[in-house]
LUMLUM-933353 format. One record per atom (N, C-alpha, C): x, y, z. Coordinates in steps of 0.1 Angstrom, whole numbers, plus 5000, padded with zeros to 4 digits. Example, Ala and Ser with C-alpha at 12.3 -4.5 7.8 and 13.67 -1.06 7.14 Angstrom:
<rs>
513249435078512349555078513249675078512849785071513749895071512950005079
</rs>
This chain:
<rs>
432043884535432644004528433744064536434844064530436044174539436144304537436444354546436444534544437744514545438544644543439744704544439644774556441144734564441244784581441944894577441745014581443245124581444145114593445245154583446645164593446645244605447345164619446545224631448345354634447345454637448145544641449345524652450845604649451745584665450745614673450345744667449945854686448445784691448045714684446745584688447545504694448245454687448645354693449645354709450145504708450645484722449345524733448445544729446945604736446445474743446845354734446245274739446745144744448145264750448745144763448145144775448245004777447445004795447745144805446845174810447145264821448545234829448445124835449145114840451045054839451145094829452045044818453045224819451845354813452145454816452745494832451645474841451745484851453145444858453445334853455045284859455845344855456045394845457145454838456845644840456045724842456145814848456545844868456345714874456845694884458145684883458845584875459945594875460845694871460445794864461145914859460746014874459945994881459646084888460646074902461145924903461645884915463545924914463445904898464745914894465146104893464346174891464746274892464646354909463846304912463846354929465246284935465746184930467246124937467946224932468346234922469346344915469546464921467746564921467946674929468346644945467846524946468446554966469746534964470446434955472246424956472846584955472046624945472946834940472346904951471646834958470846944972472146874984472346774982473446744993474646744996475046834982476546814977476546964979475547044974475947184976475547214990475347185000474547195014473547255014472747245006471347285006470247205015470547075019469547005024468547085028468947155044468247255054466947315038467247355033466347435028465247375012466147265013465347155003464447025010464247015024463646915029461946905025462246735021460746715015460646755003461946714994462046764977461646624971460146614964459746544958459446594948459946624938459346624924459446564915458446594907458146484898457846544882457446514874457146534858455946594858455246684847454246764842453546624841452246674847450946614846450946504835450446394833450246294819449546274818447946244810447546204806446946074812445746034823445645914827446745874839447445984844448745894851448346004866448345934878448046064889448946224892448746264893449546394895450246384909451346484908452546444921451346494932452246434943451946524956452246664957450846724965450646874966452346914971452447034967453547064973455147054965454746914954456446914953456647004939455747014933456147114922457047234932455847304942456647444950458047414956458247304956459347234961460447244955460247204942461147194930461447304923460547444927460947534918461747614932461847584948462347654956463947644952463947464949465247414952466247444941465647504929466147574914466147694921465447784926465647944931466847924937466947834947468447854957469347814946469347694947470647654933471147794925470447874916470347964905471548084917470348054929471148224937472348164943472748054945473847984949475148034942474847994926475847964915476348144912474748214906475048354905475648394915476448394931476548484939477248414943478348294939479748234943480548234928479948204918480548174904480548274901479648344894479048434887479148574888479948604907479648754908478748864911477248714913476048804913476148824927474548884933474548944945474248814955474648794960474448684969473648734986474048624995473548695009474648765013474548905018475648995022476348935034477648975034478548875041478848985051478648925064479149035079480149085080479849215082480749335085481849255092483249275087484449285098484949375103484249345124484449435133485549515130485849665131486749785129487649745144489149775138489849735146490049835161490249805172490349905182491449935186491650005192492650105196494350005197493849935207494949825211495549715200494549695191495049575180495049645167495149765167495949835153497349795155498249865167499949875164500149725158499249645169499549505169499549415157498349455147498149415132499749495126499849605131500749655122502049605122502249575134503349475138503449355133502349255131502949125128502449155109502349265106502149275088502449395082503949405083504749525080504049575064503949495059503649545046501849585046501149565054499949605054499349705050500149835052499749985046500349995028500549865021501649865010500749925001499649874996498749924989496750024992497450025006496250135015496550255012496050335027496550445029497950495029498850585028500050595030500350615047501550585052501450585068502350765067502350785077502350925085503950905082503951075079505951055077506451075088507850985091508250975103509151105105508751165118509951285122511251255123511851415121512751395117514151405128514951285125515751275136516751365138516851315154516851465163519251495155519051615158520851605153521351565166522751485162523651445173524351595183524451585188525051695202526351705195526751815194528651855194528951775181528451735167528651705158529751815150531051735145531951855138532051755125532351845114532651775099533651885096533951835083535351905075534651965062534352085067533752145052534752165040535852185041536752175028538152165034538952135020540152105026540952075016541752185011542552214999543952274997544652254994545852334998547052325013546952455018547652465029546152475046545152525032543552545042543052415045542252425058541352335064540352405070538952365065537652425071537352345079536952375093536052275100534552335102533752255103532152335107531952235124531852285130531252235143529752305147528652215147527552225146526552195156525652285158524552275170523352355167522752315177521152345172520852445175519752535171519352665177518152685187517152785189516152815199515652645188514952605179514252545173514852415164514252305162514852225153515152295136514552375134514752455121516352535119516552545131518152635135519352565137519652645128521752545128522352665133523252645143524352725143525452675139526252695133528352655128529052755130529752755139531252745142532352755131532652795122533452755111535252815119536052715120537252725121538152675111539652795104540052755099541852705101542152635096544052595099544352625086545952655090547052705079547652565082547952535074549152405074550352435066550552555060551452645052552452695060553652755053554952815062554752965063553253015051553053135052551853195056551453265060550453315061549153335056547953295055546953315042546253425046546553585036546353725040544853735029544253845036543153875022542253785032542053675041541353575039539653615042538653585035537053575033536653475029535853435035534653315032533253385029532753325019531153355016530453275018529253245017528253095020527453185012526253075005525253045002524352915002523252985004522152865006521052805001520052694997519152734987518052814992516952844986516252994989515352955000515352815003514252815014514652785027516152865026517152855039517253035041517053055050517653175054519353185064520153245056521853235061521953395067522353385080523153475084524453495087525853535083527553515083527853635088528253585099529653695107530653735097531253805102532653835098533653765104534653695099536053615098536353675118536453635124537753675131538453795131539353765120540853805114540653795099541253855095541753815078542953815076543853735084544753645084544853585092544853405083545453275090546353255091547353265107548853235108549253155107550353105098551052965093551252905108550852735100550852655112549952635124548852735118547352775131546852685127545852665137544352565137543552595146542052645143541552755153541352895156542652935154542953095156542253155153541453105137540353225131539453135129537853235134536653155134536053225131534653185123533653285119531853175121531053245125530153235129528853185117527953125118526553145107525653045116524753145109523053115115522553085105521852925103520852875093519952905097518452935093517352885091516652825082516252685080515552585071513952585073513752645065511852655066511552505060512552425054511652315051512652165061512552225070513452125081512951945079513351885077513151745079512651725066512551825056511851755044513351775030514151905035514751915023515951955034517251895031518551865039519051955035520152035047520752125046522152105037522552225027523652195021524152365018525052385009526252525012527052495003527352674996528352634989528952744994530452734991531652825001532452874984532453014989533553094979534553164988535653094987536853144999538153214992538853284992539953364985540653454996541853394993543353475001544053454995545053535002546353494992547553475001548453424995549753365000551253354993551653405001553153434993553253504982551653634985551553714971551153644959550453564959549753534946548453444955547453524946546053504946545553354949544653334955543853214955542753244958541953184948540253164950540053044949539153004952538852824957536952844958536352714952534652724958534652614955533652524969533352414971531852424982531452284978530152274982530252164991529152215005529152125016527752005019528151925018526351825013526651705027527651725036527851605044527551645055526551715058525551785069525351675074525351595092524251495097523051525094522351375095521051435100520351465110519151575109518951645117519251775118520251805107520451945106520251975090
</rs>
C-alpha cells in the first residue's frame, strides 16, 4: 500500500544540512569580516586600540560561538570608528586638542614681525603717537594780491601747543593801511591773537609787521590743526577784504 509523502519544507530543509556544512560557511563569514575590520582599523590608525579584533557573526544554531572577547572587541572597534568620524567629519566632540603655549614676552614683536597682517582680524593694535613736529617749520598761509602771509611755527610748554609767528610782505608800490588779521579755530582749539605790529605794511616790506598766536589743541594727534584768516586793508584808498583757510599745517602741529 502507498501512502502520500508531504512536501518537505525550505526551513526543514535547510535544518537538515549537515552540521558541518553550516559550520564552514559561518566560519567563513566570520573570517571575512574580521579581515575587513582590521583593513578600516589599519587605514584609519586605529590598530593600537583594536588589537586582537576577532569578530564574528550572532550565535547560529548548531555552529560554535566566537571566542570570548571578540564580540567586546567588535563593539570597541565601532565606538572608536563612530568617535573618530563624529569628531574629524562631523564636528562632534572629539579628544580635546592641546592648549597652544601663550606667547612670551620676547616672541610677540617677533610673531609680529614676520606676520604684519596678524592683528587684521584680532584685536585692533594701539594707535601710533603722534609724530613729533619738525623744528623751525615755516609755510605760506596766504598769498593774494600785493600780500604775503608767512606762519613760522614751533612748539609750546606741551605737544598740544603751537606758537606762529605770522609775518607779512607788501610786494605793492603802496602801502597796505587799515591792516588786521583775525583767525579762527575749530572749538576744540583754543586761539590766542596779538595785535599786528603796526597797521601798516610798507610797500616793498617783508617782515616789518608781525603778529603773534597761541594754539591750544585739546584733541592733539587725533584731529589736525587748521584756521581760517579774515584779513582787510586798504590801498591806494579803496577797500580790500580777503578770507582764506590754512589746512597745510605739518605734522605734529
Amino acid at each position: 500500500m502507498l501512502e502520500h509523502i508531504p512536501p518537505v519544507e525550505e526551513s526543514a530543509y535547510d535544518a537538515s544540512l549537515e552540521p558541518s556544512e553550516a559550520a564552514s560557511a559561518a566560519a567563513a563569514q566570520a573570517a571575512t569580516s574580521a579581515s575587513a575590520a582590521a583593513d578600516l582599523a589599519a587605514l584609519l590608525g586605529l590598530d593600537a586600540g583594536l588589537g586582537g579584533l576577532d569578530a564574528g557573526p550572532a550565535p547560529v544554531a548548531g555552529v560554535p560561538a566566537a571566542p570570548p572577547g571578540a564580540a567586546s572587541n567588535q563593539a570597541s572597534a565601532g565606538s572608536a570608528l563612530s568617535d573618530l568620524l563624529a569628531g574629524d567629519l562631523l564636528g562632534g566632540a572629539g579628544l580635546p586638542a592641546a592648549a597652544a603655549p601663550a606667547p612670551t614676552a620676547a616672541e610677540a614683536p617677533a610673531a609680529a614681525a614676520a606676520d604684519p597682517l596678524a592683528g587684521l582680524f584680532g584685536a585692533p593694535a594701539a594707535a601710533a603717537p603722534a609724530a613729533p613736529a619738525p623744528p623751525g617749520s615755516s609755510i605760506t598761509a596766504f598769498q593774494k594780491g600785493p600780500l604775503t602771509v608767512t606762519f613760522q611755527l614751533s612748539k609750546g610748554a606741551s605737544a598740544a601747543d603751537t606758537l606762529i609767528l605770522a609775518s607779512f610782505a607788501n610786494s605793492g608800490a603802496a602801502p597796505l593801511e587799515g591792516f588786521t588779521l583775525q583767525a579762527a579755530v575749530p572749538k576744540q582749539m583754543q586761539l590766542k591773537l596779538d595785535p599786528a605790529s603796526s597797521a601798516v605794511v610798507p610797500p616793498g616790506s617783508s617782515g616789518a609787521v608781525t603778529q603773534r598766536f597761541h594754539i591750544h589743541n585739546t584733541l592733539h594727534g587725533q584731529k589736525a590743526l587748521v584756521m581760517r584768516l579774515r584779513i582787510s586793508y586798504s590801498q591806494g584808498g579803496q577797500s580790500v577784504l580777503e578770507q582764506g583757510e590754512v589746512s597745510n599745517f605739518p605734522p605734529g602741529f
